[in-house]
PASEBA-1860 file (N, C-alpha, C; in nm, 3 decimals):
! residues 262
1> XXXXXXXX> 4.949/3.693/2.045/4.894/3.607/2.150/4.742/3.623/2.155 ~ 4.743/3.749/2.113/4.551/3.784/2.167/4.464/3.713/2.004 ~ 4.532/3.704/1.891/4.475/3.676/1.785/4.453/3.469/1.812 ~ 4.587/3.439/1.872/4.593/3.284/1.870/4.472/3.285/1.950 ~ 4.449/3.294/2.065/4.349/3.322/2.161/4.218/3.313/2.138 ~ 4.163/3.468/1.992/4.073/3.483/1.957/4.002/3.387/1.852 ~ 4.144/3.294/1.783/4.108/3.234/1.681/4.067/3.072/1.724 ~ 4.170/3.018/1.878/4.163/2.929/1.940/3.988/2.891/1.976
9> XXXXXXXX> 3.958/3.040/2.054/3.805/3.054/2.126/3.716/3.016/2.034 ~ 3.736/3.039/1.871/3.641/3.072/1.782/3.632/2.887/1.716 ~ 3.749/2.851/1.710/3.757/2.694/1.695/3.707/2.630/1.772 ~ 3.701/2.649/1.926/3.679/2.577/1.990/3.511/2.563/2.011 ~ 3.431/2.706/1.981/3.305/2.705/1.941/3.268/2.688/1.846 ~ 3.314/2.650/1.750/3.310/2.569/1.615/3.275/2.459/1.637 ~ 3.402/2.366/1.667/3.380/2.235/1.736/3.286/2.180/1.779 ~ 3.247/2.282/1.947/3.136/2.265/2.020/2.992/2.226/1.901
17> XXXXXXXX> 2.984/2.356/1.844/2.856/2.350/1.780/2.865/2.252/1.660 ~ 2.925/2.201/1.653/2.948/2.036/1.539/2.916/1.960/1.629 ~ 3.002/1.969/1.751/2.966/1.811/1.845/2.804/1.821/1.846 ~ 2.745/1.947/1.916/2.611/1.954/1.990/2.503/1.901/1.852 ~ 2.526/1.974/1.733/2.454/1.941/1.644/2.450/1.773/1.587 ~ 2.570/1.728/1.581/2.618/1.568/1.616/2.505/1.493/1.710 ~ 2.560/1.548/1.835/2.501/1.488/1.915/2.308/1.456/1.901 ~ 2.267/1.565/1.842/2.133/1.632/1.809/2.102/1.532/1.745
25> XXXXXXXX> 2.096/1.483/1.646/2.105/1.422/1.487/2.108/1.282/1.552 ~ 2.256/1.241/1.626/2.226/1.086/1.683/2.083/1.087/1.755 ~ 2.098/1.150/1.846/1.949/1.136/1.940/1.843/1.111/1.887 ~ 1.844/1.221/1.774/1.702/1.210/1.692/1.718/1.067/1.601 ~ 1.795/1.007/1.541/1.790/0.881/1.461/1.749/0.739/1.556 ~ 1.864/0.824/1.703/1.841/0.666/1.778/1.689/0.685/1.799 ~ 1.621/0.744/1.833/1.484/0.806/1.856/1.382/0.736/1.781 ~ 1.443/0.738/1.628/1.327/0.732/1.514/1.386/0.563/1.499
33> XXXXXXXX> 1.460/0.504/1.571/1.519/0.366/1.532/1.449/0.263/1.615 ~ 1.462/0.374/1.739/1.367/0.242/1.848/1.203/0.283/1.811 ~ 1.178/0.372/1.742/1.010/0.424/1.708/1.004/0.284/1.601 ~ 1.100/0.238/1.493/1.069/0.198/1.386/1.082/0.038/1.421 ~ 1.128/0.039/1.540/1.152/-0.123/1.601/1.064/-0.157/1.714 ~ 0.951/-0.060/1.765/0.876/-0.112/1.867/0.731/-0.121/1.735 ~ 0.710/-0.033/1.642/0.593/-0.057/1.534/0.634/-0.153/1.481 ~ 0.772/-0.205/1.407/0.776/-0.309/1.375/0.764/-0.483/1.439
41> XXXXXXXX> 0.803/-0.434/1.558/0.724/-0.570/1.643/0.579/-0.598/1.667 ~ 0.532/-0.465/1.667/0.381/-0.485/1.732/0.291/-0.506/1.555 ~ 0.370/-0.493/1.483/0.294/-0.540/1.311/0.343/-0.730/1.280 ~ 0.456/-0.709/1.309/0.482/-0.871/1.328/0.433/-0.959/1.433 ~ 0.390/-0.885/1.563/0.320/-0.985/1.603/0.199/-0.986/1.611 ~ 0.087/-0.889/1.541/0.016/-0.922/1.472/-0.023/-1.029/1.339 ~ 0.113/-0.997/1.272/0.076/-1.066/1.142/0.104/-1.237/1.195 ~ 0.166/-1.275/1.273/0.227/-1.391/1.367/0.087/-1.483/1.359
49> XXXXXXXX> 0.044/-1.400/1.508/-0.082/-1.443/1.575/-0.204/-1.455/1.502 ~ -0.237/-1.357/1.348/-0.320/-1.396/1.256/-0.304/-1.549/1.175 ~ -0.174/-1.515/1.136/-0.117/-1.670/1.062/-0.104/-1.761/1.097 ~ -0.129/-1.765/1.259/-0.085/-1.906/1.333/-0.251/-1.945/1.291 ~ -0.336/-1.855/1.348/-0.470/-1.852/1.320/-0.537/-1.975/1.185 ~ -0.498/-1.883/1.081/-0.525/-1.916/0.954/-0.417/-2.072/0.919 ~ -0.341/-2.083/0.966/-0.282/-2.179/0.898/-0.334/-2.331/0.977 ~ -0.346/-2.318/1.115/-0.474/-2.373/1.194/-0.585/-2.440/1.106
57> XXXXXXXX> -0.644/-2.324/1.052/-0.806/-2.375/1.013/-0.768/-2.447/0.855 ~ -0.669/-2.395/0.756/-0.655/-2.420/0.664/-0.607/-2.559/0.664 ~ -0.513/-2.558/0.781/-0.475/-2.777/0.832/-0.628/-2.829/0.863 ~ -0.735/-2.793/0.919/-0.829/-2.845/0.930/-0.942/-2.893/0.791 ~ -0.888/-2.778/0.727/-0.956/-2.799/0.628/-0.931/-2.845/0.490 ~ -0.776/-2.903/0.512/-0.742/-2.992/0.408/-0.704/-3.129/0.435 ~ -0.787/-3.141/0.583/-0.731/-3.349/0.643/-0.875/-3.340/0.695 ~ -1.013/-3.280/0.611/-1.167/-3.313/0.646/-1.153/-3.504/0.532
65> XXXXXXXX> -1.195/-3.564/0.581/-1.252/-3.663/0.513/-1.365/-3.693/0.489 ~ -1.493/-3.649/0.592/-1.619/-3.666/0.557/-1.648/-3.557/0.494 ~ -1.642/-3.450/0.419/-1.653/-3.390/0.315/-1.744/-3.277/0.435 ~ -1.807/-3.270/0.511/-1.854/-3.138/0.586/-1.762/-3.030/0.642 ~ -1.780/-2.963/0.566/-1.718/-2.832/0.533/-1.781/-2.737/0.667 ~ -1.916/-2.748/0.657/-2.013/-2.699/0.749/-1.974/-2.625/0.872 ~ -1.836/-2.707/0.951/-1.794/-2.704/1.053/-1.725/-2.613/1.067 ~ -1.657/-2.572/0.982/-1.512/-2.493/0.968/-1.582/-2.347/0.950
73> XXXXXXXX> -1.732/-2.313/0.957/-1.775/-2.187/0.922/-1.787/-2.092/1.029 ~ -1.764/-2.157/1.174/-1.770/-2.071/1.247/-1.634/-2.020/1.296 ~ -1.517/-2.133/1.304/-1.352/-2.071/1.309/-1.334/-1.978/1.170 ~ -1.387/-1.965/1.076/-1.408/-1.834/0.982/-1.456/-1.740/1.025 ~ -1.528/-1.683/1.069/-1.613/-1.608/1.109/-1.500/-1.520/1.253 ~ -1.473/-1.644/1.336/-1.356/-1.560/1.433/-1.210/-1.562/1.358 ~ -1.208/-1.634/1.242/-1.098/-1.543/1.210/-1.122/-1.408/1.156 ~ -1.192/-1.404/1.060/-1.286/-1.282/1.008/-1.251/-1.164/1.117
81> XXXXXXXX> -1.299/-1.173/1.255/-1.337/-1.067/1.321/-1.179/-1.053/1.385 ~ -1.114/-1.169/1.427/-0.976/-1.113/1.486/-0.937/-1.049/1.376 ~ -0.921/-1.029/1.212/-0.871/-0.959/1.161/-0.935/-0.828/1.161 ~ -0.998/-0.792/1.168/-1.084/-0.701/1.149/-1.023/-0.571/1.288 ~ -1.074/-0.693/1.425/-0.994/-0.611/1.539/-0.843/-0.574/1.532 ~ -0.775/-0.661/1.472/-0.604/-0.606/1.449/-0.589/-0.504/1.367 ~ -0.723/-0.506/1.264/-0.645/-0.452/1.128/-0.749/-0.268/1.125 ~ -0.839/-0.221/1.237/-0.927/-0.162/1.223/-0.840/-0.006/1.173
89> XXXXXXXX> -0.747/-0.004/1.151/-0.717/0.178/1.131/-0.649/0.124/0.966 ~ -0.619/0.000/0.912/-0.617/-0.042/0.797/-0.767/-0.019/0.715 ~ -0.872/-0.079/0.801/-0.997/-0.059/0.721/-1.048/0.068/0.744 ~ -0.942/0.128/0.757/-1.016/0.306/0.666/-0.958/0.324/0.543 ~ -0.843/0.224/0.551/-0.798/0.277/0.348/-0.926/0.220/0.249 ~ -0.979/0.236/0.205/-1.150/0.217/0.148/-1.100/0.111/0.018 ~ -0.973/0.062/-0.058/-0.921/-0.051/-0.093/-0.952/-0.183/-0.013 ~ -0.892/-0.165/0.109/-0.908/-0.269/0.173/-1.054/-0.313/0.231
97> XXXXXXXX> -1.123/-0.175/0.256/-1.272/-0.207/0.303/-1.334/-0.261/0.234 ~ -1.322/-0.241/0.140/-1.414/-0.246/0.027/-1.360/-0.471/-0.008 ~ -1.220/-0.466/-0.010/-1.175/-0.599/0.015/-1.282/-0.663/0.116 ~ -1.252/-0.635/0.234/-1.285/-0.703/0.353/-1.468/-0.733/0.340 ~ -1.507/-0.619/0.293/-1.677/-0.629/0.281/-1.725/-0.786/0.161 ~ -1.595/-0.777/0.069/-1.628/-0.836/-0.030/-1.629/-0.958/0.042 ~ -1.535/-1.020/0.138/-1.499/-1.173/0.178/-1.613/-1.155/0.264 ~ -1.645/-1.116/0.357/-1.765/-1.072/0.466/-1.847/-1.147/0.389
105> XXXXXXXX> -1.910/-1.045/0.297/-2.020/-1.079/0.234/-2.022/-1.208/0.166 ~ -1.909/-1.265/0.110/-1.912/-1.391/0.057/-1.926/-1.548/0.222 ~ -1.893/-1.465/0.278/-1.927/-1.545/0.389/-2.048/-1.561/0.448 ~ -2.115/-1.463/0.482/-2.265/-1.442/0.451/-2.346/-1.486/0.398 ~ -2.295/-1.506/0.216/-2.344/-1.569/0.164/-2.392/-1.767/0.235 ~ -2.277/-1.775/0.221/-2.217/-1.916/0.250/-2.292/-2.007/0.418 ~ -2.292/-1.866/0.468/-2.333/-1.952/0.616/-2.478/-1.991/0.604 ~ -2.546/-1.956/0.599/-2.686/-2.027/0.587/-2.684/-2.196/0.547
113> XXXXXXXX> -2.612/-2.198/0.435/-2.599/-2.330/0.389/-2.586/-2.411/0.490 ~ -2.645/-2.538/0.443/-2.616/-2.666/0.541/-2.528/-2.772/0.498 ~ -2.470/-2.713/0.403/-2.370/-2.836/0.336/-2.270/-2.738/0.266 ~ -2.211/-2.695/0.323/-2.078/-2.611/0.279/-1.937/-2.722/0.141 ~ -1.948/-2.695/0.006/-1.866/-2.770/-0.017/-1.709/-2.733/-0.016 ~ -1.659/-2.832/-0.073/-1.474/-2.797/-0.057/-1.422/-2.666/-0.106 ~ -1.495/-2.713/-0.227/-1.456/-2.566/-0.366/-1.479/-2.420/-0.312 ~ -1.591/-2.405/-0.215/-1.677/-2.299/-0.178/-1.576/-2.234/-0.053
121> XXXXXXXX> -1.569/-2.339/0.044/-1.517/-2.293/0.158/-1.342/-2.280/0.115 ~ -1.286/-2.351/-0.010/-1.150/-2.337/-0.027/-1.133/-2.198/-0.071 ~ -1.248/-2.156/-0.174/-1.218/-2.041/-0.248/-1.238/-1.918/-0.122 ~ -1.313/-1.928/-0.025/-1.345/-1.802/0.073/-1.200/-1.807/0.166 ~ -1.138/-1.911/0.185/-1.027/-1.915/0.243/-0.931/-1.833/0.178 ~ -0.912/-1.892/0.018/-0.803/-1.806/-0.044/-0.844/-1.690/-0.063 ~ -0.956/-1.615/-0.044/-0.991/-1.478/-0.093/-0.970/-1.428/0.055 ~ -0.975/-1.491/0.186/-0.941/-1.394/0.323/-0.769/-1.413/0.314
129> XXXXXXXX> -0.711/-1.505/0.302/-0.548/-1.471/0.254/-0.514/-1.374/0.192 ~ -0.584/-1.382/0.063/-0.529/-1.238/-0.019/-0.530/-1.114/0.083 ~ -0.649/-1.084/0.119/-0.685/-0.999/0.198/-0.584/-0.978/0.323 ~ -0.559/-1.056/0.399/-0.504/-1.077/0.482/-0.359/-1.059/0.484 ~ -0.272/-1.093/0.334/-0.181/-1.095/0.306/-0.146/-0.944/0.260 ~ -0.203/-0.850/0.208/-0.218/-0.735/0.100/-0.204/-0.716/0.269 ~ -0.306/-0.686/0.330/-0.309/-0.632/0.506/-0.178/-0.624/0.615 ~ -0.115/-0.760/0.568/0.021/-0.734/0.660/0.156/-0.696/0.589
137> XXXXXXXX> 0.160/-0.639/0.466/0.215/-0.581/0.434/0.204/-0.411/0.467 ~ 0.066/-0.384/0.444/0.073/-0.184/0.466/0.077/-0.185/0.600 ~ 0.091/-0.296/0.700/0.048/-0.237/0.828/0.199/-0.259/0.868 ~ 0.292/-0.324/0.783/0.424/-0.311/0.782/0.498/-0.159/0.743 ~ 0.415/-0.152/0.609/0.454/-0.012/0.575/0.409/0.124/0.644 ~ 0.299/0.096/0.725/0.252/0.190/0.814/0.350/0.185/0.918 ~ 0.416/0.074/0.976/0.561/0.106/1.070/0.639/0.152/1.034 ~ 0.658/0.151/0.911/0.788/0.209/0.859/0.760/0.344/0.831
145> XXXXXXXX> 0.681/0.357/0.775/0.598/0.487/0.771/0.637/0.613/0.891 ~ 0.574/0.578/0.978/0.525/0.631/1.140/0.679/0.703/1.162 ~ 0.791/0.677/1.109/0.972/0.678/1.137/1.051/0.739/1.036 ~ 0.989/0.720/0.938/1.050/0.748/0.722/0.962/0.804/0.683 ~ 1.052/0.921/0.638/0.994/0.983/0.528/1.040/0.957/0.349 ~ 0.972/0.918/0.277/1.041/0.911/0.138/1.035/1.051/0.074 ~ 1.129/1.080/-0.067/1.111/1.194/-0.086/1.093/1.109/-0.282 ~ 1.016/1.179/-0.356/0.971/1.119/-0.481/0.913/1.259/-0.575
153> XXXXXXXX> 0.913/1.196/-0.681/0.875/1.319/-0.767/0.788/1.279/-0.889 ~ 0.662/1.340/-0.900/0.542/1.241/-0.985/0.533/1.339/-1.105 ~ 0.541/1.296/-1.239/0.458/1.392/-1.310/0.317/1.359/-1.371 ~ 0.230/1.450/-1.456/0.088/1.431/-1.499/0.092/1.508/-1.594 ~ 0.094/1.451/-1.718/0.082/1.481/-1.841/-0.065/1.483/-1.915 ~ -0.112/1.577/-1.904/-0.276/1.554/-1.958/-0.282/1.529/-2.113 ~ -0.162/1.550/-2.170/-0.194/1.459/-2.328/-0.211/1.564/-2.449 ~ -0.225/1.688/-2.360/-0.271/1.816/-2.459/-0.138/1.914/-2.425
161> XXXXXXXX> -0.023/1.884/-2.408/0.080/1.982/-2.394/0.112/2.016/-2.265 ~ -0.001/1.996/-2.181/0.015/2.055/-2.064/0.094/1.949/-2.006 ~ 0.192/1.988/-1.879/0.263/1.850/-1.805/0.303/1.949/-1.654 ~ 0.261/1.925/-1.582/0.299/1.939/-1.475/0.373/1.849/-1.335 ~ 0.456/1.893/-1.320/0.543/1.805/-1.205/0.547/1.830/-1.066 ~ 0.534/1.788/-1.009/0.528/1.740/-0.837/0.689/1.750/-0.797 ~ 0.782/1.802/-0.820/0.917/1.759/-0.779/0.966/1.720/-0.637 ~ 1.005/1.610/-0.576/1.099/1.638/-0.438/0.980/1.641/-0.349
169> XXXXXXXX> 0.853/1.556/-0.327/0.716/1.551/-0.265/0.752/1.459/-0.134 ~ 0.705/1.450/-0.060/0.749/1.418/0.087/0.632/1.291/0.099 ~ 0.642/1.253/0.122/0.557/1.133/0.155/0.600/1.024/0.279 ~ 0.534/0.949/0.331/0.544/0.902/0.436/0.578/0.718/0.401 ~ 0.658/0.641/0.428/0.727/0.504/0.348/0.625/0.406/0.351 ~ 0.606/0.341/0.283/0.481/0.288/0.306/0.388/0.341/0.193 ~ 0.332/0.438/0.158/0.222/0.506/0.077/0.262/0.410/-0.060 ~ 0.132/0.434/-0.117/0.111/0.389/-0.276/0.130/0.460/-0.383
177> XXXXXXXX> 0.126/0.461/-0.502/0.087/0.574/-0.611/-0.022/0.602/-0.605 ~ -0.144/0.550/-0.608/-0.283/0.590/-0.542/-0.288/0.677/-0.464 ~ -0.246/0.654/-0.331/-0.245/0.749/-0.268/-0.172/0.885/-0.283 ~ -0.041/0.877/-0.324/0.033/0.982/-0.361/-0.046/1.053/-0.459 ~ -0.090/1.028/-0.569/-0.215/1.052/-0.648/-0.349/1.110/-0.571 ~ -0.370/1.057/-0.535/-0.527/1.142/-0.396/-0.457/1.246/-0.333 ~ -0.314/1.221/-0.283/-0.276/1.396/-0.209/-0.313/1.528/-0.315 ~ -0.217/1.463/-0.415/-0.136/1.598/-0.501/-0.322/1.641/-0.615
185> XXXXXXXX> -0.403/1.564/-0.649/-0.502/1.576/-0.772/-0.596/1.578/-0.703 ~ -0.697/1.613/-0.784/-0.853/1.544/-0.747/-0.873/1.445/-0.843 ~ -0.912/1.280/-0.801/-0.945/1.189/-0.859/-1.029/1.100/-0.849 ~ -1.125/1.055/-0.981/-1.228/0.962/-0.946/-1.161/0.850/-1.005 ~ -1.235/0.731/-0.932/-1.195/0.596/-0.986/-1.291/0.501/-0.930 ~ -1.314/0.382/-1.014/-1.346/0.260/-0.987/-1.279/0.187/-0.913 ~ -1.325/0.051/-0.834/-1.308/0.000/-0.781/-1.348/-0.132/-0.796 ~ -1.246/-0.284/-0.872/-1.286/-0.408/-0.915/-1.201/-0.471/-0.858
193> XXXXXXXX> -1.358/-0.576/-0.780/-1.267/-0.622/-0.664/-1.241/-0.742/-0.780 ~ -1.206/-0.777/-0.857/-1.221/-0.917/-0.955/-1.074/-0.889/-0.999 ~ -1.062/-0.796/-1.052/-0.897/-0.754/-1.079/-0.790/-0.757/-0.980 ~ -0.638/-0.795/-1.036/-0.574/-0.787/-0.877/-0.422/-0.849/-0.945 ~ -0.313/-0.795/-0.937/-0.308/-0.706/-0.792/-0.331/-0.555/-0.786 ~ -0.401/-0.513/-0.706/-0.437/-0.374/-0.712/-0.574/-0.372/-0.762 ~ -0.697/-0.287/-0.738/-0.825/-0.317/-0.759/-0.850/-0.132/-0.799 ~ -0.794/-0.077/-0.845/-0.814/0.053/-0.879/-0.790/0.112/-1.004
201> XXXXXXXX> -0.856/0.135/-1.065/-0.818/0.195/-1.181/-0.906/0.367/-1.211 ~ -0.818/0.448/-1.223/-0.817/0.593/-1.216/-0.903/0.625/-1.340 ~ -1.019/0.682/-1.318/-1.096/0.747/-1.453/-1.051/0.861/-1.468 ~ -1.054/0.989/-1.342/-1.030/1.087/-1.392/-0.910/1.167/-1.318 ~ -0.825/1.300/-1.390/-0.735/1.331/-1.288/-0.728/1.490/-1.287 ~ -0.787/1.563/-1.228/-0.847/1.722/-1.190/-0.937/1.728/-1.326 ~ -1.024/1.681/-1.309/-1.109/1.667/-1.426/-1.120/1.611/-1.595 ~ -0.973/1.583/-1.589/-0.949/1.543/-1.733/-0.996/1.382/-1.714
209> XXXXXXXX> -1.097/1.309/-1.797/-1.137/1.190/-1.754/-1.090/1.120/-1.885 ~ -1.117/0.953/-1.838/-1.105/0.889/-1.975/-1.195/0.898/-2.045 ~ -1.198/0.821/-2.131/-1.315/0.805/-2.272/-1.311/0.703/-2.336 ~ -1.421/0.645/-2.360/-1.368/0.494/-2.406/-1.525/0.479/-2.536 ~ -1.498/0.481/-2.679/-1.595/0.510/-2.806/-1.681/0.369/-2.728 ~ -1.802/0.370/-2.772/-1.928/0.320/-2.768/-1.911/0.170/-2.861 ~ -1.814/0.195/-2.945/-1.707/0.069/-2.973/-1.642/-0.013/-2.933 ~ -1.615/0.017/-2.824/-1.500/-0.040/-2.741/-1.381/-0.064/-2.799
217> XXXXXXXX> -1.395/-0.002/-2.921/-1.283/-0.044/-3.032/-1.129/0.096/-2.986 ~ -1.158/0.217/-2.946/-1.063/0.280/-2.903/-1.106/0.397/-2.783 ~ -1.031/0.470/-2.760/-1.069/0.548/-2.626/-0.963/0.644/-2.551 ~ -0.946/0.702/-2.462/-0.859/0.751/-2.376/-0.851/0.699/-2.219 ~ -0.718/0.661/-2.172/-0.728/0.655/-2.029/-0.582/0.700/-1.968 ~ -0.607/0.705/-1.874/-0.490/0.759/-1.754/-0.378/0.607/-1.726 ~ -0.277/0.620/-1.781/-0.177/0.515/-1.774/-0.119/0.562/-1.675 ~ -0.023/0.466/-1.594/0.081/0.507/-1.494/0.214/0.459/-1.536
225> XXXXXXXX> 0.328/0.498/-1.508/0.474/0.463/-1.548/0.569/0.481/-1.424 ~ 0.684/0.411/-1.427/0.786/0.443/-1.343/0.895/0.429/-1.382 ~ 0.994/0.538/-1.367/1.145/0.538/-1.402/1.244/0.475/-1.356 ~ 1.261/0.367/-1.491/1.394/0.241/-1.456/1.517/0.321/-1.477 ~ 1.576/0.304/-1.325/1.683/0.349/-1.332/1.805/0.244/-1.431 ~ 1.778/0.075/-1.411/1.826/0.024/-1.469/1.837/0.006/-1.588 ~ 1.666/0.014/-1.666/1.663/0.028/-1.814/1.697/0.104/-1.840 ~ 1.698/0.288/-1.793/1.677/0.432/-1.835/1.575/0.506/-1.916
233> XXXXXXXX> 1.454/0.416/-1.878/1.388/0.477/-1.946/1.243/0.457/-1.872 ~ 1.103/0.478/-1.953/0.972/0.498/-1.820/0.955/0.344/-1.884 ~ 0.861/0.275/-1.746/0.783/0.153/-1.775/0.657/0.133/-1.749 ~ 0.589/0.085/-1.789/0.475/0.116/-1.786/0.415/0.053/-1.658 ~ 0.316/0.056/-1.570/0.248/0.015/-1.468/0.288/-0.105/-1.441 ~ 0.311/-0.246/-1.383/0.235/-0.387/-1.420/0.120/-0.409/-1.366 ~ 0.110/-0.315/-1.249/0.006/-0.385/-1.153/-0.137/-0.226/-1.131 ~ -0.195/-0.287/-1.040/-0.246/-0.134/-1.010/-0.228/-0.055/-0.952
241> XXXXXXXX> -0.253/0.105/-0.928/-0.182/0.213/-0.872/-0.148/0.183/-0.704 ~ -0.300/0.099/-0.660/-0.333/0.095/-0.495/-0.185/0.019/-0.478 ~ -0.133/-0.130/-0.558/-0.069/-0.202/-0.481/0.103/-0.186/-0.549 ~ 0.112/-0.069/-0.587/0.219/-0.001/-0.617/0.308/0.053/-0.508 ~ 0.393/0.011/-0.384/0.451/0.115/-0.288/0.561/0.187/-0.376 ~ 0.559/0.279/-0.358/0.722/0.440/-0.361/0.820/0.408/-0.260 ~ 0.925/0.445/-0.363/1.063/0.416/-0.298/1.131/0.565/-0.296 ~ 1.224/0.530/-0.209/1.252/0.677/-0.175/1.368/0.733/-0.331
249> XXXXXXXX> 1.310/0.870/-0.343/1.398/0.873/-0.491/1.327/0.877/-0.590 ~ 1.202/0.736/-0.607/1.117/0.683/-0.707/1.085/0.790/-0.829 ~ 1.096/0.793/-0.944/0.979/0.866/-0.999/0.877/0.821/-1.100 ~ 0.763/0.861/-1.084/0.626/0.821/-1.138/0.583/0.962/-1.227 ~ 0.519/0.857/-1.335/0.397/0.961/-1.389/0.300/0.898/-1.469 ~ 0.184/0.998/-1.435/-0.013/0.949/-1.526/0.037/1.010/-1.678 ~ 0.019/0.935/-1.774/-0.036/1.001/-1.876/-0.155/0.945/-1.955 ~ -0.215/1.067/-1.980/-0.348/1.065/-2.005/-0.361/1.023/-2.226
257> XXXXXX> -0.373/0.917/-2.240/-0.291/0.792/-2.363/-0.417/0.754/-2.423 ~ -0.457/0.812/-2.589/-0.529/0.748/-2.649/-0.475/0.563/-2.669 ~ -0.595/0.526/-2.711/-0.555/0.346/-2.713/-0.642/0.337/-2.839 ~ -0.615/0.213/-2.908/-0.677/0.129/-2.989/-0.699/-0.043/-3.009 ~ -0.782/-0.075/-3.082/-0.792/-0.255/-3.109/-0.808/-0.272/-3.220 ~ -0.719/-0.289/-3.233/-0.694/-0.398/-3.449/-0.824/-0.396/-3.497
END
């Protein structure tokens, strides 16, 4: 009787501490569910209220018939700045600043003029979209972010034997290979805003840099790859590192890859 008893008591605090830890675990998910659904509203209705914006001026500016463009330079300018105010903890990723300075400045350019043409004011339009568009995506992934953690594993092969791996790296949902790259290395890189998608390309990675002969005919640089689970095998980059997001699982790696030209 005293063993049923002792073994009963011992189940029954078993139990307990399953339910409580249960219970623990829901709390914390429902927790991180309504965290990931009040950021996700307040990024959608940002991206909303920008687009109602932009799609506004862009109807204005494809039913102009007298060809003055002129007009439409100052609803630029406040679109310009409402993005700027929505998007201000975005323009510290120095990708996007460096974006945003570029359309700025092309606007800048442009306003003085007294005769703004189609071509001019069409092309500054599509270059604040891009911008704009690239923008409401990370500030999506920054909600998701703020709630998720991904877990990923990068390697860096410097080309000389050496290979070192990152295994099982914690990262926050949302992040880039770029960035995942800036945690784990020290890295220099360029920045072309003319290239795209993605405007980054990595020269060096803890000091091992590229090299490119005075030829232009061959050289060394830092490639990026990611593991198809479907092919089974690595693929090479398509795009650039910045506009690359990580998936949870993902794995990546730099290798540092002589090249040549026929």
């Amino acid at each position: 009787m005293i063993v049923w008893a002792a073994s009963a008591s011992a189940l029954a605090s078993y139990y307990y501490l399953q339910y409580r830890n249960n219970t623990e675990q829901l709390s914390s998910t429902q927790s991180s569910l309504n965290k990931l659904a009040i950021n996700y509203n307040e990024a959608v209705g940002k991206y909303d209220l920008l687009l109602s914006d932009y799609s506004i001026l862009y109807a204005n500016y494809s039913y102009i018939f007298d060809g003055i463009y002129t007009r439409l330079m100052y609803p630029f300018k406040t679109l310009l700045t409402n993005y700027a105010n929505n998007y201000t903890r975005l323009l510290m990723q120095e990708d996007l600043n460096q974006t945003y300075t570029q359309v700025l400045g092309a606007y800048k350019t442009l306003e003085p003029k007294s005769n703004v043409t189609k071509q001019e004011f069409g092309t500054l339009l599509n270059e604040y979209y891009e911008l704009f568009s690239l923008s409401a995506l990370r500030e999506l992934g920054l909600s998701i972010s703020e709630s998720t953690t991904l877990t990923v594993s990068i390697q860096i092969n410097y080309g000389n034997g050496t290979i070192e791996w990152h295994n099982s790296t914690k990262v926050p949902a949302g992040y880039t290979l770029f960035k995942l790259t800036q945690n784990i290395t020290i890295i220099n890189y360029t920045y072309y805003a003319s290239i795209e998608p993605g405007h980054i390309l990595v020269d060096s990675i803890n000091d091992k840099a590229s090299h490119t002969d005075p030829s232009f005919s061959w050289g060394y640089s830092w490639i990026w790859y990611y593991w198809s689970e479907e092919q089974n095998k690595w693929i090479v980059g398509p795009v650039g590192c910045d506009a690359w997001l990580l998936k949870d699982g993902g794995m990546y790696k730099w290798n540092y890859e002589y090249w040549s030209f026929p």
